[in-house]
N, CA, C and O of each residue as an XYZ file, in Angstrom:
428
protein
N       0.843     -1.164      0.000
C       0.000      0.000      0.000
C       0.889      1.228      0.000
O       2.002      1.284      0.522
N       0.136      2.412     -0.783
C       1.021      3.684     -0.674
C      -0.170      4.687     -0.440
O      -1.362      4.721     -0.746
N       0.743      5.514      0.270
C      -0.851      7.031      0.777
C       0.162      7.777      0.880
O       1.107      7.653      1.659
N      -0.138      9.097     -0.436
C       0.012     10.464     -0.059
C       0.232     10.707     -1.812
O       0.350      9.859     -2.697
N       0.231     12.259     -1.897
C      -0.046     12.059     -3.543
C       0.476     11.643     -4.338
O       1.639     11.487     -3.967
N       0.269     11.130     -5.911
C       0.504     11.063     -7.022
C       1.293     11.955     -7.547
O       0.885     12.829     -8.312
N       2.580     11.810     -7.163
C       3.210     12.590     -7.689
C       4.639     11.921     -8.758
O       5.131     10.802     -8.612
N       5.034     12.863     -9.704
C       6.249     11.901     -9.987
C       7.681     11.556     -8.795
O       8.515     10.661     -8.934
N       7.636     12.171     -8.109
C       9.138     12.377     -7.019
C       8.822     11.767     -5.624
O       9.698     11.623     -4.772
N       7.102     11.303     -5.377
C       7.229      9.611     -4.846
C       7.640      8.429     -5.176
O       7.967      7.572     -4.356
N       7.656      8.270     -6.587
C       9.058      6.717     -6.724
C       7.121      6.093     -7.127
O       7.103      4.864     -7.053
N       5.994      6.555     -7.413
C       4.943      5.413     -7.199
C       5.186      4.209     -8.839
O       5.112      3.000     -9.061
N       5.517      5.570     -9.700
C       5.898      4.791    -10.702
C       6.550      3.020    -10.626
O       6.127      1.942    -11.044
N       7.993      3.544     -9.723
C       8.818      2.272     -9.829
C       8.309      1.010     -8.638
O       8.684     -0.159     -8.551
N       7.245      1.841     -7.741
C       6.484      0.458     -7.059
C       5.485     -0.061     -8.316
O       5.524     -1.272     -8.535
N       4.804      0.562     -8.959
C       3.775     -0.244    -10.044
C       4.687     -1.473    -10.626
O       4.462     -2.682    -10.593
N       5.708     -0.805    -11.129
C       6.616     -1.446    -12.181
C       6.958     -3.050    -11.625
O       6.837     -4.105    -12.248
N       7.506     -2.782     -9.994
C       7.741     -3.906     -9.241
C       6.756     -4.752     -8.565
O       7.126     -5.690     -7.858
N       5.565     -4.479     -8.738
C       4.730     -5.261     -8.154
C       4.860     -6.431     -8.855
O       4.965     -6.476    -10.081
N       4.857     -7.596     -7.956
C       4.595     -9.279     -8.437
C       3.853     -9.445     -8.784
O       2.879     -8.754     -8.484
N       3.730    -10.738     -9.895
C       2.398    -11.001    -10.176
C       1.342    -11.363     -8.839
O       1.957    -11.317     -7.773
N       0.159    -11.645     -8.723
C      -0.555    -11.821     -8.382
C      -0.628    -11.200     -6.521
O      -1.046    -11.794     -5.528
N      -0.083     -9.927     -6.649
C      -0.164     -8.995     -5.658
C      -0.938     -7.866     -5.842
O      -0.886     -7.333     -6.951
N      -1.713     -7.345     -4.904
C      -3.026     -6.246     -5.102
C      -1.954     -4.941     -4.150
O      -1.441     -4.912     -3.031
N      -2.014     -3.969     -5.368
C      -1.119     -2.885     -4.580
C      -2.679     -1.969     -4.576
O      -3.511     -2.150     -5.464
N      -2.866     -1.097     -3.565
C      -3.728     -0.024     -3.311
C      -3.096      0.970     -2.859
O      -2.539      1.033     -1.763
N      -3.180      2.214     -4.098
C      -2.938      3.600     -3.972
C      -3.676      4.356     -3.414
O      -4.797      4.567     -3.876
N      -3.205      5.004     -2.195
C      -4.291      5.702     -1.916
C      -3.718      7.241     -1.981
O      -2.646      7.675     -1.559
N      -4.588      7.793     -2.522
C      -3.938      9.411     -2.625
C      -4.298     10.428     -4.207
O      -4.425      9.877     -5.300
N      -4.398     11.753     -4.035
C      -5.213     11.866     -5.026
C      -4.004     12.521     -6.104
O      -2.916     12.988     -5.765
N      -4.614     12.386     -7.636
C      -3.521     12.693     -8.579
C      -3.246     14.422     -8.775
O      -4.183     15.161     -9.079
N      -1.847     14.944     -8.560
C      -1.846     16.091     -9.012
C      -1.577     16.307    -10.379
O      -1.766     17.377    -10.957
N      -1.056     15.098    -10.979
C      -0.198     15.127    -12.539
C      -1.184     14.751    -13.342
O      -1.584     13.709    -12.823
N      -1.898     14.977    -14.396
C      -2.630     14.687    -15.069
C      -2.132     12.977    -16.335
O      -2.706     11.926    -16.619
N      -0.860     13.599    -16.691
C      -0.069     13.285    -17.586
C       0.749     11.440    -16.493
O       0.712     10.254    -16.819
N       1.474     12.290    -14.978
C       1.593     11.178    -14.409
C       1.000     10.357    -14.409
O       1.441      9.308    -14.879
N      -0.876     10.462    -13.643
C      -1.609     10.086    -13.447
C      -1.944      8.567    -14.534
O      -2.286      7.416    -14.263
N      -1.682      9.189    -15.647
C      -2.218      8.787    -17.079
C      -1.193      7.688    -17.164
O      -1.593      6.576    -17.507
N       0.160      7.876    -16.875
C       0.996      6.743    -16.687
C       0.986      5.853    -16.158
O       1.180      4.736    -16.638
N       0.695      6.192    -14.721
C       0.231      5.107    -13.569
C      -0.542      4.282    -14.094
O      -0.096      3.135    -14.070
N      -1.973      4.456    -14.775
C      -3.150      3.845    -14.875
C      -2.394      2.674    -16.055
O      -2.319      1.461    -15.860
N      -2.027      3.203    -16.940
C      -1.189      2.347    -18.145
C      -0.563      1.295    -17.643
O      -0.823      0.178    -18.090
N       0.545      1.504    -16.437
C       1.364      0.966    -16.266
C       0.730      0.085    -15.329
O       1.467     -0.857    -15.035
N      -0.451      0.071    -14.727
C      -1.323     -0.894    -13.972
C      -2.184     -1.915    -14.443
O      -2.789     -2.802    -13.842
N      -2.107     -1.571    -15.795
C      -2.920     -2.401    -16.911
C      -2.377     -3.939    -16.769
O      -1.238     -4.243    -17.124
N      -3.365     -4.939    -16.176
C      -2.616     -6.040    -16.255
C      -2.684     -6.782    -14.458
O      -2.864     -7.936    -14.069
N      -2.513     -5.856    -13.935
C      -1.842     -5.763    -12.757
C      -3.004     -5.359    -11.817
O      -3.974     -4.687    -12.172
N      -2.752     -5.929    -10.376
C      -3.990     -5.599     -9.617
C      -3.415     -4.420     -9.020
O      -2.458     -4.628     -8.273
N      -3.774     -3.263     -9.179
C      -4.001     -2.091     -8.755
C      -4.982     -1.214     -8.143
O      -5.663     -0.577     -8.946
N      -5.184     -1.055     -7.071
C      -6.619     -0.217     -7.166
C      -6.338      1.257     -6.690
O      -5.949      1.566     -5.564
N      -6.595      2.104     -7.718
C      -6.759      4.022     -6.898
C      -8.037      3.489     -6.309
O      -8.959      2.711     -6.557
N      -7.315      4.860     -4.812
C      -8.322      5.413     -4.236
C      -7.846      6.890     -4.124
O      -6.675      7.126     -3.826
N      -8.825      7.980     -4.382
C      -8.784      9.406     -4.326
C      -9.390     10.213     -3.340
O      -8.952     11.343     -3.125
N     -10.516      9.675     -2.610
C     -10.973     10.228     -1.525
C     -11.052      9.696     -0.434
O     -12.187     10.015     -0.081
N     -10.580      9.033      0.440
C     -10.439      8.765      1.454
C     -10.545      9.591      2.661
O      -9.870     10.620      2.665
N     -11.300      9.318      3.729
C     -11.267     10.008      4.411
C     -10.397      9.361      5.819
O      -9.879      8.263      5.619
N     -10.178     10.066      7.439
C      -9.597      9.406      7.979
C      -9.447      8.129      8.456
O      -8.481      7.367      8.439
N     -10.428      8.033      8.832
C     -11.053      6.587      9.295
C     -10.897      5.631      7.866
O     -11.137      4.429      7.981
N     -10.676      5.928      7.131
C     -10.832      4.692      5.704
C      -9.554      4.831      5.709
O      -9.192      3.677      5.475
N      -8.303      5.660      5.850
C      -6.738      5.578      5.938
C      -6.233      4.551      6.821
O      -5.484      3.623      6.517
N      -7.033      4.992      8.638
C      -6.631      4.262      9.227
C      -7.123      2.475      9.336
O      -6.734      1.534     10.027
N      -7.807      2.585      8.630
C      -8.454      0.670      8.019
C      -7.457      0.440      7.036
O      -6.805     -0.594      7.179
N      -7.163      1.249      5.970
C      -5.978      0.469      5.233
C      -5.267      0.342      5.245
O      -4.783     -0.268      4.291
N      -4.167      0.904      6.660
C      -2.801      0.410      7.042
C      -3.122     -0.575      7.867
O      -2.324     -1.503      7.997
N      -4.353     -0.569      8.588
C      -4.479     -1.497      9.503
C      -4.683     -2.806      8.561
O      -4.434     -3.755      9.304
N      -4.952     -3.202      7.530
C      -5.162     -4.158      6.662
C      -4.320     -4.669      5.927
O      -4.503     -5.792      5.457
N      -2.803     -3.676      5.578
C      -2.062     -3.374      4.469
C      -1.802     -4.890      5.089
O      -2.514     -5.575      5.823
N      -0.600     -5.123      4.548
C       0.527     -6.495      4.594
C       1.738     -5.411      4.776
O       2.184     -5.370      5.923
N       2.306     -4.576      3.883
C       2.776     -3.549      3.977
C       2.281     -2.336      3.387
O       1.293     -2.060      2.706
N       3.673     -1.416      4.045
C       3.606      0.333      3.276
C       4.408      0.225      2.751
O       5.373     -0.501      2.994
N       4.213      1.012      1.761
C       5.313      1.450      1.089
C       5.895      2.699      0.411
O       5.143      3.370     -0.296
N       7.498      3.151      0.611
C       7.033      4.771      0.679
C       8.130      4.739     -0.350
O       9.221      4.776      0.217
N       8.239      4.679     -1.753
C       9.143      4.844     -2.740
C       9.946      6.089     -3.204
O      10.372      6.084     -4.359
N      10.145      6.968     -2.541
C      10.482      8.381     -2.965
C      11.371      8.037     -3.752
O      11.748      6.866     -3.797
N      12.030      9.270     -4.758
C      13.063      8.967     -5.426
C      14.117      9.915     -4.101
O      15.337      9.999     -3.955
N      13.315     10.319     -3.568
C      14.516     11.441     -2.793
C      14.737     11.360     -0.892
O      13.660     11.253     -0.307
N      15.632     11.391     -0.238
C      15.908     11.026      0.752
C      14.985     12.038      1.404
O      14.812     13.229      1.148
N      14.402     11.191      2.379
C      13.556     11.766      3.458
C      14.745     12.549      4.584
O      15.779     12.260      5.186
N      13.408     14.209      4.305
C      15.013     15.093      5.671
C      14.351     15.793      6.471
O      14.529     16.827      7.114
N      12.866     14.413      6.194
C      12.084     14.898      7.485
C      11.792     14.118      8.790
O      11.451     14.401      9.939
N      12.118     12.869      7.994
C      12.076     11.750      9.226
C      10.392     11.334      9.535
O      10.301     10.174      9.936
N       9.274     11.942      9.441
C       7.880     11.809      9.952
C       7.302     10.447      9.274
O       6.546      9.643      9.820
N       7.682     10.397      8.334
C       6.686      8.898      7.322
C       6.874      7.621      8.594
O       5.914      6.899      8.862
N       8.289      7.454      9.347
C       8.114      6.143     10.141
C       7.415      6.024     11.059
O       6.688      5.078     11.362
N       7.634      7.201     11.678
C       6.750      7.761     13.140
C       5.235      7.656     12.838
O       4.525      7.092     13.671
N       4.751      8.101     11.837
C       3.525      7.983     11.505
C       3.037      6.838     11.205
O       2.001      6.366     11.674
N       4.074      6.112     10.056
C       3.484      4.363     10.102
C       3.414      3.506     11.376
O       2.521      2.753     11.765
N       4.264      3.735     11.764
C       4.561      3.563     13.558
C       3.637      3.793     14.254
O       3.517      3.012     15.197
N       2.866      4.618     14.169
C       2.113      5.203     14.897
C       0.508      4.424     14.798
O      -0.455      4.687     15.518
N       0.561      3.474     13.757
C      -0.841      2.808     13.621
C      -0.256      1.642     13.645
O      -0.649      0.874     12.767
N       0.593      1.224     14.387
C       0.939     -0.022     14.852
C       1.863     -0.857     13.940
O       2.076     -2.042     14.198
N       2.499     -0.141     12.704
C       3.428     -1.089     12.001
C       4.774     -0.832     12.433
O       5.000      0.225     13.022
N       5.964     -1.891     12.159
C       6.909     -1.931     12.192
C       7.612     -1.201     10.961
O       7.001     -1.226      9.893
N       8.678     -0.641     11.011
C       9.644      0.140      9.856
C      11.041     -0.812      9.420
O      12.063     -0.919     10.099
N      10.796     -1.387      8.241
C      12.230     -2.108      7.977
C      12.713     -0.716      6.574
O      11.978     -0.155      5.761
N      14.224     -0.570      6.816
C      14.878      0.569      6.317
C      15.598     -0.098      5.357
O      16.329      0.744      4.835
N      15.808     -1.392      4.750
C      16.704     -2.336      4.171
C      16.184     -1.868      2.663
O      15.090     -1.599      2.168
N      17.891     -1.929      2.091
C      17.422     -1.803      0.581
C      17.386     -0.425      0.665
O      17.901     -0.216     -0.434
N      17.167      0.756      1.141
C      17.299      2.303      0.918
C      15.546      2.763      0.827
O      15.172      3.936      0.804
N      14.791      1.786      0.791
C      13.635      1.895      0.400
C      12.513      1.607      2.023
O      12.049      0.530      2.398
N      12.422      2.404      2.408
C      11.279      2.574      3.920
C      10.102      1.359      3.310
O       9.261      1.756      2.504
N      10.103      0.024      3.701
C       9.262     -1.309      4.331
C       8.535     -0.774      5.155
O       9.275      0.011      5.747
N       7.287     -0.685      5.678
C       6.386     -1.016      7.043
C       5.538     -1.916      6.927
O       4.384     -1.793      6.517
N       6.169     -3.035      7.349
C       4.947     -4.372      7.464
C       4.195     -4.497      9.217
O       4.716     -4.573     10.330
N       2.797     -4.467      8.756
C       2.159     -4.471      9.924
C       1.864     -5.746     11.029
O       1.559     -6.928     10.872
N       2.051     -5.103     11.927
C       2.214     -6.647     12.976
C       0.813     -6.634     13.936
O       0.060     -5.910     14.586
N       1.048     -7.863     13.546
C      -0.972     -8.491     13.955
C      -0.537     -9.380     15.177
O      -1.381    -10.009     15.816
């Protein structure tokens, strides 16, 4: 799972790309790129993908609580530190391996 926008300089691109077969990735977050946007959907063709664009809080906090994982692909180093604390914060664990922020949730 990924939440926060559609942008190109979240990395969401190169999670589509890597999803396994027969894995359901759910985007949650709304598109600012029209053109991105338009990529994403292409590049999901095939692939279990599902947008979501309106979410409200309570429907955020059900889909981390559900995820298997998060996943936070930036292309650019976090120099804020908040994404773990926050996944953290609804009860998942943070694996940092690979350069790429893991939060698989523990049941």
């Amino acid at each position: 799972m990924f939440v926060g926008r559609l942008l190109p300089h979240k990395g969401i691109d190169d999670l589509v790309k890597a999803l396994p077969e027969g894995m359901t990735l759910e985007l949650i977050g709304r598109p600012y790129d029209d053109g991105y946007f338009a990529d994403l959907q292409k590049l999901a063709i095939g692939k279990r993908v599902i947008f979501r664009h309106d979410c409200d809080d309570a429907e955020i906090v059900r889909a981390y609580r559900r995820a298997l994982c998060v996943v936070l692909p930036s292309v650019y180093r976090n120099c804020y530190g908040y994404e773990d604390e926050q996944t953290g914060a609804l009860g998942a664990n943070v694996d940092r391996r690979h350069g790429m922020r893991t939060a698989a949730i523990s049941y």
